[in-house]
N, CA, C and O of each residue as an XYZ file, in Angstrom:
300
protein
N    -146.516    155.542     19.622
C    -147.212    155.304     20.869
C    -148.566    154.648     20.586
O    -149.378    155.074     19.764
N    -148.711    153.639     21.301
C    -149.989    153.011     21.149
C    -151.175    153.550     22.163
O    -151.038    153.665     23.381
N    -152.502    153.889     21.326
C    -153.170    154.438     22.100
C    -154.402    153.245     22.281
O    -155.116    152.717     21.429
N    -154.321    153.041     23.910
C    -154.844    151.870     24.342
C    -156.565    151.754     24.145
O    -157.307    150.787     23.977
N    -156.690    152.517     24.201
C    -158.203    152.819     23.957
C    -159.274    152.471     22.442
O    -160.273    151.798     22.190
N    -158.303    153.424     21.684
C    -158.148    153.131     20.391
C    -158.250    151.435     19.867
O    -159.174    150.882     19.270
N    -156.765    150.800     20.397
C    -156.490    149.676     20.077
C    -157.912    148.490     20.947
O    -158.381    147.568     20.280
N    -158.311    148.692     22.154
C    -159.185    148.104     22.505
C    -160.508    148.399     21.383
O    -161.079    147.547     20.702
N    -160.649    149.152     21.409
C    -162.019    149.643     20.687
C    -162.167    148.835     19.146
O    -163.310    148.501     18.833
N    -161.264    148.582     18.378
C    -160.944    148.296     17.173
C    -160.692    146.780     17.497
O    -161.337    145.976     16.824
N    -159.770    146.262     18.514
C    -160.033    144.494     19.090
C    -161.451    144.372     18.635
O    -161.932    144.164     17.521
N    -161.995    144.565     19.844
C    -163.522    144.631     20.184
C    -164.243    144.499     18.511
O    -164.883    143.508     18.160
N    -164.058    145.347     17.880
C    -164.616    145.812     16.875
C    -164.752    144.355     15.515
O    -165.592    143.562     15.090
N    -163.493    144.689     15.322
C    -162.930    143.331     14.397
C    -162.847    141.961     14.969
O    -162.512    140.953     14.347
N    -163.169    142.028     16.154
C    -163.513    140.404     16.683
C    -164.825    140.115     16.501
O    -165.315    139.093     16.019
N    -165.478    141.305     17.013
C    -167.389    141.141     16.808
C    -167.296    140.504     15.034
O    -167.388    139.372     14.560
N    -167.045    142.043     14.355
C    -167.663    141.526     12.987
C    -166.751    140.444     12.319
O    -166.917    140.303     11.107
N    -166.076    139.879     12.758
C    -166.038    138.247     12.725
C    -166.333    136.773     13.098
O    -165.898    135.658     12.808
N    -167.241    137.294     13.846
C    -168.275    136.932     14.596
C    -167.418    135.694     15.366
O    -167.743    134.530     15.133
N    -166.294    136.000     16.307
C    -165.755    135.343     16.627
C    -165.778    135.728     18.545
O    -166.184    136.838     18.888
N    -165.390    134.876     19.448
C    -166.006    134.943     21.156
C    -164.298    135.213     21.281
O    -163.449    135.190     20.389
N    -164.149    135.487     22.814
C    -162.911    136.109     22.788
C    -161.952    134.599     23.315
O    -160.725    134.514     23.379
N    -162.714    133.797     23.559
C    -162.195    132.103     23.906
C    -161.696    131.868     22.367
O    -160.547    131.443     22.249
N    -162.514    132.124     21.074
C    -161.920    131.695     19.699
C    -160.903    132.174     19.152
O    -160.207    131.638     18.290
N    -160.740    133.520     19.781
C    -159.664    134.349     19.225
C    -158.358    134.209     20.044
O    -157.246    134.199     19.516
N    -158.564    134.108     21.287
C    -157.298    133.350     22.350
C    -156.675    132.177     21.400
O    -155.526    131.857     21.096
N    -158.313    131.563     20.990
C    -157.463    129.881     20.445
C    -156.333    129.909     19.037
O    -155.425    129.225     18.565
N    -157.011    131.070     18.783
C    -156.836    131.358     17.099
C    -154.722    131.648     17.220
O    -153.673    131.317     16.668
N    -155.446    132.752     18.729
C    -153.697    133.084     18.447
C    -152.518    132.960     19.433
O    -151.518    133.633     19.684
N    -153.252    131.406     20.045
C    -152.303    130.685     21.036
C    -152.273    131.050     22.242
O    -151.448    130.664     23.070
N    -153.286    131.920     22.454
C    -153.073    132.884     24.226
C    -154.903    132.351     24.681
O    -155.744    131.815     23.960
N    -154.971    132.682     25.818
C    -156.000    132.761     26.202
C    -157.572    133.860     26.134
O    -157.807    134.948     25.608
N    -158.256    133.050     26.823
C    -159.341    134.247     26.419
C    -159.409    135.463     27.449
O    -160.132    136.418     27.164
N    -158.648    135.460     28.689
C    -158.621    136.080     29.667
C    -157.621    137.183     29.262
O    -157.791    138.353     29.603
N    -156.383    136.693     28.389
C    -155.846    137.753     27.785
C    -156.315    138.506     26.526
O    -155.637    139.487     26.220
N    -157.300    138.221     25.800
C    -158.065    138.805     25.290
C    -159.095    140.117     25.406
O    -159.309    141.114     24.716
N    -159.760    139.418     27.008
C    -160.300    140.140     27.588
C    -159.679    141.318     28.144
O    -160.158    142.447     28.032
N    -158.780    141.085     28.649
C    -157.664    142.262     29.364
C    -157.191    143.446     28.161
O    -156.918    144.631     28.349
N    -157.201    142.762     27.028
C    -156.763    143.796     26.081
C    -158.057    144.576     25.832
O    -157.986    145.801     25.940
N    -159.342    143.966     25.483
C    -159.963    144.827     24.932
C    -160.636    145.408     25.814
O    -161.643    145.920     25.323
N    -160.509    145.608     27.216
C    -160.964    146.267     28.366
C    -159.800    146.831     28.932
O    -159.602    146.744     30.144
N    -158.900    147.481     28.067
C    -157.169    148.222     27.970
C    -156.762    147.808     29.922
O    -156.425    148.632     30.771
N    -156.920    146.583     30.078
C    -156.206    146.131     31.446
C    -154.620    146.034     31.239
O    -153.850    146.275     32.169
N    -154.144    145.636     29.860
C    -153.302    145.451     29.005
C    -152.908    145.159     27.715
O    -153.857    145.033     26.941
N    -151.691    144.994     27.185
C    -151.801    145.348     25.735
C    -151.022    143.809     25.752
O    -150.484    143.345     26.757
N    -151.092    143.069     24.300
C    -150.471    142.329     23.933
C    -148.920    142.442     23.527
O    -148.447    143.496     23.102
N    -148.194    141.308     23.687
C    -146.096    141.724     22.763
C    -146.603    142.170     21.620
O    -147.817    142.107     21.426
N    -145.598    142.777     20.533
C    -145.266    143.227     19.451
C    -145.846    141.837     18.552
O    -146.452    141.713     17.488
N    -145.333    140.916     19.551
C    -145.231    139.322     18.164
C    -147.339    139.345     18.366
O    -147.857    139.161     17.265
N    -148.045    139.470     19.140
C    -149.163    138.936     19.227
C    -150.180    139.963     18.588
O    -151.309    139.645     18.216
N    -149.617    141.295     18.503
C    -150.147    142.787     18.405
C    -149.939    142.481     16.814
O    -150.772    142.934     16.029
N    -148.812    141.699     16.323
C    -148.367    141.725     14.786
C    -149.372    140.488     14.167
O    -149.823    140.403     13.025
N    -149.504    139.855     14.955
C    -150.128    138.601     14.788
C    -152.124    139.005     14.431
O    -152.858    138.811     13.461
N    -152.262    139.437     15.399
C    -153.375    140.611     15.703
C    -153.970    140.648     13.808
O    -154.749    140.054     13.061
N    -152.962    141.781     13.789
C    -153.086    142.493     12.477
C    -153.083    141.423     11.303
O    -153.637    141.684     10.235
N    -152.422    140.169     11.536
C    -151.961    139.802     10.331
C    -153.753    138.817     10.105
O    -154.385    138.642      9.063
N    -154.023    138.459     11.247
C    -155.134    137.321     11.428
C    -156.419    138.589     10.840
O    -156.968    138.302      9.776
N    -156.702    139.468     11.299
C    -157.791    140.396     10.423
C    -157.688    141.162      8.918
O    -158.591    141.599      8.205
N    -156.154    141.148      8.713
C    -155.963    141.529      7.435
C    -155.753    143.177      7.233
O    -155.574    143.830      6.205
N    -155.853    143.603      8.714
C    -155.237    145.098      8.640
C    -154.308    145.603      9.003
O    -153.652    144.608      9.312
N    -153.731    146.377      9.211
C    -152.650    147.504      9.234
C    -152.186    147.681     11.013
O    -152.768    148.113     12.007
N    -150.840    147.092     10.742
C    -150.667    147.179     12.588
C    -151.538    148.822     13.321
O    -152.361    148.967     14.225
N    -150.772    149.902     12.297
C    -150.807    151.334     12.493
C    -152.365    151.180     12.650
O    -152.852    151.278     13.777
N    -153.021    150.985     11.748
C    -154.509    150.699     12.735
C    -155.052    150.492     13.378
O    -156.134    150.924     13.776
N    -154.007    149.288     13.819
C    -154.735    148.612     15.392
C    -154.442    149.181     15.968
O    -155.289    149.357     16.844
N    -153.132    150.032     16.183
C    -152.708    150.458     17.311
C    -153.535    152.021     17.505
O    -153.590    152.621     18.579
N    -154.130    152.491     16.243
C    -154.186    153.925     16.358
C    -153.435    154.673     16.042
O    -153.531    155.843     16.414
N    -152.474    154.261     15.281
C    -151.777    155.346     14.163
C    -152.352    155.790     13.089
O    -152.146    156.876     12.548
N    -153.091    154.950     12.762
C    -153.941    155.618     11.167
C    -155.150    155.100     11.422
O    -155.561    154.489     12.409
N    -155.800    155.490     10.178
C    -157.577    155.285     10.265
C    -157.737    154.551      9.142
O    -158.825    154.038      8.882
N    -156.726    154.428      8.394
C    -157.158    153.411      7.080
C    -156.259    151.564      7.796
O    -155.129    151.126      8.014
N    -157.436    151.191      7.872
C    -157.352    149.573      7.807
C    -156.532    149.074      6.775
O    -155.612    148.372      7.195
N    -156.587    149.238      5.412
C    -155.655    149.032      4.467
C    -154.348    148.657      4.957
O    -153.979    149.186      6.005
N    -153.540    147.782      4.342
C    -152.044    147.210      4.499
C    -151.786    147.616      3.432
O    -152.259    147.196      2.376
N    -150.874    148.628      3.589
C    -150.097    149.235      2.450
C    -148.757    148.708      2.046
O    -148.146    149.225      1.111
């Protein structure tokens, strides 16, 4: 179960300290910035493919983003 809160909070988080706007990160991963926004203000969550995508573009652990674990690490 994905806990939306969690997963917003950690968006938010890893977009800042990449010092990236939520228009760059739309661009980055083919969606918009409005759906960006919606995620990290839990209006909604991204598909599996964009949530995977997510993870793969910061270099951490889906289970992280989503709030399954606390280690960022890709094991």
């Amino acid at each position: 179960m994905i806990d939306r809160k969690i997963f917003s909070e950690r968006l938010m988080l890893l977009r800042k300290q990449n010092n990236l706007t939520q228009n760059q990160l739309g661009t980055e991963l083919g969606t918009k910035k409005q759906s960006v926004n919606n995620w990290e203000k839990c209006v909604s969550l991204p598909s599996l493919d964009l949530a995977s995508s997510l993870a793969d573009y910061f270099n951490v652990s889906l289970d992280y983003l989503v709030g399954r674990s606390n280690d960022p690490k890709r094991h």
